[in-house]
C-alpha positions as CSV (number, residue, x, y, z in Angstrom):
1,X,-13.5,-42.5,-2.2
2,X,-14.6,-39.6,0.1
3,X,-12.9,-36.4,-0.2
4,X,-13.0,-33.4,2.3
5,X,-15.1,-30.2,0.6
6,X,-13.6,-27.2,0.7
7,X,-15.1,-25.0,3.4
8,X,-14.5,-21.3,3.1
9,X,-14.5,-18.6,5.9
10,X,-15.8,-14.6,5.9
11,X,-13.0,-12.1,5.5
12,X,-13.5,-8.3,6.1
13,X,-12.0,-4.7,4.9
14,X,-12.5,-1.8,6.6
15,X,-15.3,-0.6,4.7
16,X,-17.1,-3.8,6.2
17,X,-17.0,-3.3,10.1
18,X,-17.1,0.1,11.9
19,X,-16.1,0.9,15.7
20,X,-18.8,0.7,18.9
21,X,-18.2,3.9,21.1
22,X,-17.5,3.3,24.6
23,X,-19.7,3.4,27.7
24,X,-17.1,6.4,29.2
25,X,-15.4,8.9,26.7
26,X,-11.9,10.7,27.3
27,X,-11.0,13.9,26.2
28,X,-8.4,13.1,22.8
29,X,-6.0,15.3,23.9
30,X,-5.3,12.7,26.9
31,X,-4.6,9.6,25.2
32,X,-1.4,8.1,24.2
33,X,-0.6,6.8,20.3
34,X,3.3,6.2,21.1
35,X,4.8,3.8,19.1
36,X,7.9,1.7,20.6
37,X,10.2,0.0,18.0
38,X,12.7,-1.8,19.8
39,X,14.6,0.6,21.8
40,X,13.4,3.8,19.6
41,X,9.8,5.0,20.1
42,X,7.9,7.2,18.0
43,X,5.0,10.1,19.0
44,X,3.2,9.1,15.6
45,X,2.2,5.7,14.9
46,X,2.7,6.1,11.7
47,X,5.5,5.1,8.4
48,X,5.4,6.5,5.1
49,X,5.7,3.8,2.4
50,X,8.7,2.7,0.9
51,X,7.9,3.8,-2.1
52,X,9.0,6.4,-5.0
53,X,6.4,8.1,-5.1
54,X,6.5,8.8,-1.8
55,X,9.5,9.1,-0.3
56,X,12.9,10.8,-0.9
57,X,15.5,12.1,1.7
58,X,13.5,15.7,2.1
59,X,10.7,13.5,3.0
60,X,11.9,11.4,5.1
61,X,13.8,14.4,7.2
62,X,9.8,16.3,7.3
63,X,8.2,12.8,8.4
64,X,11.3,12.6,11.3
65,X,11.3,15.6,12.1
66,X,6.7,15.6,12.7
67,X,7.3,12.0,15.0
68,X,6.9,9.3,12.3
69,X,9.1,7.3,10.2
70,X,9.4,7.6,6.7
71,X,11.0,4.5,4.7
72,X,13.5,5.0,1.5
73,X,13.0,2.1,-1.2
74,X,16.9,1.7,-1.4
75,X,15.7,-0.2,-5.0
76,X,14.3,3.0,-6.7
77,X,15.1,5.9,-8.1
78,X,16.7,7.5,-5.6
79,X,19.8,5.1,-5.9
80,X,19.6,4.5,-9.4
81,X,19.8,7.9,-10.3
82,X,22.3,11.2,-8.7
83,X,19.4,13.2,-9.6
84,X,16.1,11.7,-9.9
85,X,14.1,14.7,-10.5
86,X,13.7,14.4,-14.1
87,X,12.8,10.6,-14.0
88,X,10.1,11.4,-11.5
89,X,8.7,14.1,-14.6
90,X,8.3,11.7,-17.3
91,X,6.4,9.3,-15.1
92,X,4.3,12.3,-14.3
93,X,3.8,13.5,-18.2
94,X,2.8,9.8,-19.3
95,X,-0.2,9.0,-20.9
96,X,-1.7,6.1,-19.1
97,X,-0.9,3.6,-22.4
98,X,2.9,4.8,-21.8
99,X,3.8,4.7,-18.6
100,X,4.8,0.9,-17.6
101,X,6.4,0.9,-20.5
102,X,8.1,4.0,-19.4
103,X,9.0,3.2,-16.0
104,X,10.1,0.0,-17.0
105,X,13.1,1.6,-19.4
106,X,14.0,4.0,-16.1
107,X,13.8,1.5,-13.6
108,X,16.3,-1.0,-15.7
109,X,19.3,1.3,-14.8
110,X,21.5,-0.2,-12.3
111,X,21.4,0.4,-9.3
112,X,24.3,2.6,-7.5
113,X,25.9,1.6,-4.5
114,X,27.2,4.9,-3.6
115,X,23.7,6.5,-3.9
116,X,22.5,3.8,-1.3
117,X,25.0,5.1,1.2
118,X,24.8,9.0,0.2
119,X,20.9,8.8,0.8
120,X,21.3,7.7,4.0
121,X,24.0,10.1,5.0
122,X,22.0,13.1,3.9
123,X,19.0,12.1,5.8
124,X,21.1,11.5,8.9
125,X,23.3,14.9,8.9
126,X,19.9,16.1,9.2
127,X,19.4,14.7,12.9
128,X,16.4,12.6,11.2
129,X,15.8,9.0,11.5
130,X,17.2,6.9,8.4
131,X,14.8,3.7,7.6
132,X,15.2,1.8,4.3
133,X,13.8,-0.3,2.4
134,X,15.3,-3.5,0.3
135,X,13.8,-6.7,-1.3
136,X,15.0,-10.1,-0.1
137,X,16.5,-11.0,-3.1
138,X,19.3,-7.9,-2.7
139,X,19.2,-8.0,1.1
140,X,22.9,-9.4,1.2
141,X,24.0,-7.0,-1.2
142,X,22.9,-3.9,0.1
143,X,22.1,-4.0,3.9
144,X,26.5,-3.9,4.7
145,X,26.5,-0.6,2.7
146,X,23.3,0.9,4.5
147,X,24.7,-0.3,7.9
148,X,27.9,1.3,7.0
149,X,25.9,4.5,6.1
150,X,24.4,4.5,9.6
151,X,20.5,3.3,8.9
152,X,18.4,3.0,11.4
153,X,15.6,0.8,10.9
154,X,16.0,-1.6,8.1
155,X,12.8,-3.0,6.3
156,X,12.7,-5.8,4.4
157,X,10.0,-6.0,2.6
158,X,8.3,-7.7,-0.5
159,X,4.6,-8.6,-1.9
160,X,4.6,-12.1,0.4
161,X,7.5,-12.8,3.0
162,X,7.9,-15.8,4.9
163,X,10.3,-17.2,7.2
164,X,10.8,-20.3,5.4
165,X,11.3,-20.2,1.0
166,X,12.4,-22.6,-1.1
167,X,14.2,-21.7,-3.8
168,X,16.8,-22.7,-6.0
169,X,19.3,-20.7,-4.2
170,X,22.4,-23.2,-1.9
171,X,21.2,-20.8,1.2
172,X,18.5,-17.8,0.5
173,X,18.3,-15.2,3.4
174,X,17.3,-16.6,6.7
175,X,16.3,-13.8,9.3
176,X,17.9,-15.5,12.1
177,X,21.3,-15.0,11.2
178,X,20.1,-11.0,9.4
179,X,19.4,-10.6,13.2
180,X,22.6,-11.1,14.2
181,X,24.2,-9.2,11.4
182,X,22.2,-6.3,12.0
183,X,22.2,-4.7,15.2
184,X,19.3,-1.9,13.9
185,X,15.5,-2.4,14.3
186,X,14.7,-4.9,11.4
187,X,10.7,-5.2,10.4
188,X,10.0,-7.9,7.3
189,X,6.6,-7.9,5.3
190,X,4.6,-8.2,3.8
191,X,2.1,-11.4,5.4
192,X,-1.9,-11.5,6.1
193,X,-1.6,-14.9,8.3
194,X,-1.6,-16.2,11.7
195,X,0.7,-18.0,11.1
196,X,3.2,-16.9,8.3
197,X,3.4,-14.0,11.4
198,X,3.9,-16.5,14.2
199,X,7.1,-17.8,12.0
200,X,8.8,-14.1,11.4
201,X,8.4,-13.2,14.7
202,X,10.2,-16.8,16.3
203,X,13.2,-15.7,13.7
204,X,13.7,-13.0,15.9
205,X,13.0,-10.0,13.5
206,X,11.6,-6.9,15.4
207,X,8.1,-5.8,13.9
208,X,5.9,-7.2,10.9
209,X,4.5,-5.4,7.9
210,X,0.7,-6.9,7.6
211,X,-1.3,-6.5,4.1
212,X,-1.2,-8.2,0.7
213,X,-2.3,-6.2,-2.3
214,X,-5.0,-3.5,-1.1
215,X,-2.7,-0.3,-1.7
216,X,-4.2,2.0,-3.9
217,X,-1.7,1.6,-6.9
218,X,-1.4,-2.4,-6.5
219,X,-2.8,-4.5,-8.1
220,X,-1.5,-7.9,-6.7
221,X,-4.7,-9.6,-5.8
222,X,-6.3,-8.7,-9.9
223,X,-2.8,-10.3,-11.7
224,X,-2.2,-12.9,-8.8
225,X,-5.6,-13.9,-6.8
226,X,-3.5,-13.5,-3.7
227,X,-4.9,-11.7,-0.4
228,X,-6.9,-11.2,2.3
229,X,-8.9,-7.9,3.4
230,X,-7.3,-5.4,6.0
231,X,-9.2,-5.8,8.9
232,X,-9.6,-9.9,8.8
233,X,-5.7,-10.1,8.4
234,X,-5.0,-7.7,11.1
235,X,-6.8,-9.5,13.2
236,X,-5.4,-12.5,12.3
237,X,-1.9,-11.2,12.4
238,X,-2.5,-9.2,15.7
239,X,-3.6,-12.4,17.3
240,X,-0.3,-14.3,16.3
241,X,1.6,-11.3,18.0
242,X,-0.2,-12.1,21.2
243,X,0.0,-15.3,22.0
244,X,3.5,-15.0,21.0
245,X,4.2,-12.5,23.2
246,X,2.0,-14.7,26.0
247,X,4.4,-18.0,25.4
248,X,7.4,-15.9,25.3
249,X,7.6,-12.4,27.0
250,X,8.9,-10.6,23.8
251,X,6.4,-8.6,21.9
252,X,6.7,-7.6,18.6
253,X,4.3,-5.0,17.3
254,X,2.4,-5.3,13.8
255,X,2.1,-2.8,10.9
256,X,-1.0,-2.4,8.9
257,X,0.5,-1.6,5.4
258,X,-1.6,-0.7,2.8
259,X,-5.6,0.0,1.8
260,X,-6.0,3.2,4.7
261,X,-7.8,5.6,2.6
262,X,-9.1,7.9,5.2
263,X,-8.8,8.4,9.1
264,X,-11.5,6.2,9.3
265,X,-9.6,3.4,7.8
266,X,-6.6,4.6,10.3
267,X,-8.6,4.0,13.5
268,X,-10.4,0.7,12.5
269,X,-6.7,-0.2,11.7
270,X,-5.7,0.0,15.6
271,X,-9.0,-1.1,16.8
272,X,-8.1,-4.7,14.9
273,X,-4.9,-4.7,16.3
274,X,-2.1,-2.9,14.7
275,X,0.6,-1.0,16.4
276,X,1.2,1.1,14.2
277,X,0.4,1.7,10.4
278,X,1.8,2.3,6.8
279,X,0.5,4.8,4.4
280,X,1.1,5.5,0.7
281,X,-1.5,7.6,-1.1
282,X,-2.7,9.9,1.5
283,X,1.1,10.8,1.6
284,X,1.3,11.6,-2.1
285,X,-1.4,14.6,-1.5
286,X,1.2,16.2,0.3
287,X,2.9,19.2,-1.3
288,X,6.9,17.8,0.6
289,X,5.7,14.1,-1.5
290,X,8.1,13.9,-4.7
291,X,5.4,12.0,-6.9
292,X,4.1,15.3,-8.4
293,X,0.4,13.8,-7.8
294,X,1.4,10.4,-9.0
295,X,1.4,6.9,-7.1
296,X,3.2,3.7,-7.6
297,X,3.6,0.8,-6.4
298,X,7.0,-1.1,-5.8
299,X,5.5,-3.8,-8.1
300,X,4.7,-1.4,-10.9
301,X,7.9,-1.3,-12.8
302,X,8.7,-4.7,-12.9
303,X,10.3,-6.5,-16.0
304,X,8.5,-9.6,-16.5
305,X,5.0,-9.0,-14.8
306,X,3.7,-5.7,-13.9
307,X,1.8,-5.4,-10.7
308,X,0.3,-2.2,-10.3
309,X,-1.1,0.9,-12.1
310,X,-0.1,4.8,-11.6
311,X,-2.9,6.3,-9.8
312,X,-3.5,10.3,-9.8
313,X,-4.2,12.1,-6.2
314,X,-4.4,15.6,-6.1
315,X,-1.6,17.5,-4.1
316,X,-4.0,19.6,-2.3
317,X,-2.5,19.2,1.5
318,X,1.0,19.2,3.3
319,X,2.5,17.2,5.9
320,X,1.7,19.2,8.4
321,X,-2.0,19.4,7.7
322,X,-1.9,15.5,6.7
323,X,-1.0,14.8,10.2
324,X,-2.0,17.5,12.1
325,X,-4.4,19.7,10.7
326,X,-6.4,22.0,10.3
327,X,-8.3,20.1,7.8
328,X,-9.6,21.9,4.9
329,X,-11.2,19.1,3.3
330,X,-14.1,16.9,4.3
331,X,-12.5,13.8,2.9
332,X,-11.0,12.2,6.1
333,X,-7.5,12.5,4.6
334,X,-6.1,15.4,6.7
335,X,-5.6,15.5,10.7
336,X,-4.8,11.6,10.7
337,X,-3.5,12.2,13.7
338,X,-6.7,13.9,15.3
339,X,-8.8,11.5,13.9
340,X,-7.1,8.6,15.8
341,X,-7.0,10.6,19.2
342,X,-10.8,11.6,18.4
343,X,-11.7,7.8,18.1
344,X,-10.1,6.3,21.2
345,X,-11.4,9.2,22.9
346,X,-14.9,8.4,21.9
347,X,-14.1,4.9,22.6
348,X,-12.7,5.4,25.5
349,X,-9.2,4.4,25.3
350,X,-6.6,5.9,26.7
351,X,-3.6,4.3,24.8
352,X,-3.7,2.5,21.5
353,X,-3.4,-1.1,23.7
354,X,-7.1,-0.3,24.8
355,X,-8.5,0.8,21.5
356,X,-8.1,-2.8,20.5
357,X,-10.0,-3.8,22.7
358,X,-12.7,-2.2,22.1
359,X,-16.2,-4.1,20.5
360,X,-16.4,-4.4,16.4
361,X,-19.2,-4.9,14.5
362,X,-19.6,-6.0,11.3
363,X,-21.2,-2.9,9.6
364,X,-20.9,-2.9,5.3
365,X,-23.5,-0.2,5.3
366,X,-21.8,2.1,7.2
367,X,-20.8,4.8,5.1
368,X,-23.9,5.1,2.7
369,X,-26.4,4.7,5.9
370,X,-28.4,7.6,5.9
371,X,-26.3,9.1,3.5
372,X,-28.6,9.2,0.4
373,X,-28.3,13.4,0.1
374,X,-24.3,13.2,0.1
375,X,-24.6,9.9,-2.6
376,X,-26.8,12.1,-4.7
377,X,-24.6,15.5,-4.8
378,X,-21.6,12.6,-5.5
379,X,-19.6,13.5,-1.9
380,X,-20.3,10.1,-0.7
């Protein structure tokens, strides 16, 4: 009895494929890196990660107030605890042996309902933009209280989301009917596939978190298997948001969340298709980030199976400089912003719906071509 072989197809990071500059170049200061969400639209293409480490309130009011969006995990410590600060030190003073253990004790307190709705109140009697953060599984629970509160944007977010779960649950969350509830921008992740995508998008949800398991702290695809790389699934999830958009007239933009190290990682993001993208790490180098230096993932602290580490990143930048500038380092990590403009403008692109068109190659030699003075003095 024949049986079909198993036939397997090239997947690529970003470290794998580097950008082709265009035949006519625009100056950077002339391009346009909007980024609509529903009825909203922001100047910076850009979210800060849901993620402890990351963001708290005074965070998310900076991030608002500089033209992204910053997202509060309404799971962490920030609702679990009136005042965090001290939690967020004994992660910090961990010895590397200690600290799942450690952050597993913290995160089994309860969660508070009254700290989900006083988060979001703080960051709004701010005049800042309140987006949050909540698993499936507590969806139902918490997303009357942060609508209440006046959120914004509500994310729902896990390691792999689909439109369609079994479980053992009578009726699970179905995104149809959160669409109706909600009335706010809603954007569900995490996926890598054509079309996993295609299905969130018919259930009416407003954008899609793209990336499974290449954040710096996770370590999903080492415990599980599961993935793809960055730029294959952006591709692949950036294609599902066209035609969809071509069958049905309503476009709804993707998120590249998750293995941006650099600028350069930034810009090949858009040039495969994102609309805007998610960043963890870089963020925690920032002086406003409430992770002392330290990174987690969602994942990390989790009772049964751990999946992610603590990773140290010095806080040697701010927001400002982050996005912005002036850079002081040579790393790629500050002036995002300017990077991105400084691409399309060599790519010539004039908003971020050109830069993805613009011709790819598949390049894994990239950054070491040529390079062999930088490799030797270890700045490569």
């Amino acid at each position: 009895m024949s049986q079909e072989r198993r036939t397997l197809r090239n997947a690529f990071g970003f470290e794998d494929v580097a950008l082709v500059p265009g035949n006519v170049t625009i100056n950077p200061d002339q391009t346009d890196i909007s980024f609509p969400l529903g009825e909203m639209c922001f100047d910076v293409p850009i979210l800060a990660s849901a993620m402890d480490a990351v963001v708290d309130v005074d965070f998310a009011i900076a991030m608002s107030k500089a033209g992204g969006l910053a997202v509060l995990n309404l799971e962490g410590l920030q609702t679990r605890y009136e005042d965090p600060d001290a939690c967020l030190e004994e992660i910090a003073a961990a010895s590397d042996k200690e600290v799942t253990p450690v952050m597993q004790k913290i995160y089994s307190e309860p969660i508070k309902d009254n700290l989900v709705g006083k988060r979001i109140e703080d960051i709004k009697k701010a005049g800042a933009t309140a987006a949050v953060s909540i698993t499936p599984a507590l969806t139902k629970r918490l997303y009357p209280i942060a609508q209440e509160a006046g959120m914004d944007v509500l994310v729902v977010q896990s390691t792999v989301t689909s439109a369609r779960h079994i479980s053992k649950s009578e009726r699970g969350l179905i995104f149809a009917e959160l669409r109706e509830w909600v009335s706010v921008p809603i954007i569900v992740g995490n996926c890598v596939t054509y079309s996993a995508t295609r299905a969130l998008m018919e259930s009416g949800i407003t954008a899609v978190l793209v990336g499974i398991g290449p954040g710096a702290a996770c370590t999903s695809r080492q415990v599980l298997g599961v993935g793809v790389p960055q730029a294959t699934a952006t591709i692949d999830c950036a294609a599902a948001r066209d035609d969809y958009f071509r069958d049905t007239g309503r476009y709804v933009p993707i998120i590249t969340d998750g293995g941006i190290r650099a600028g350069g990682d930034l810009c090949k993001s858009f040039a495969c298709g994102a609309d805007a993208v998610m960043l963890g790490s870089v963020f925690v180098q920032t002086a406003e980030a409430p992770g002392r230096g330290n990174h987690w993932g969602m994942a990390t602290p989790h009772a049964g199976l751990p999946r992610g580490v603590r990773v140290k990143v010095p806080q040697n930048s701010t927001l400002q400089q982050t996005l912005f500038g002036p850079a002081t380092v040579t790393d790629g990590t500050q002036n995002l912003v300017g990077a991105l403009r400084t691409s399309m403008g060599m790519c010539g692109a004039k908003d971020l719906q050109e830069f993805r068109q613009i011709e790819m190659v598949i390049a894994p030699s990239m950054r070491t071509e040529g390079k062999q003075l930088q490799m030797a003095q270890g700045k490569a």
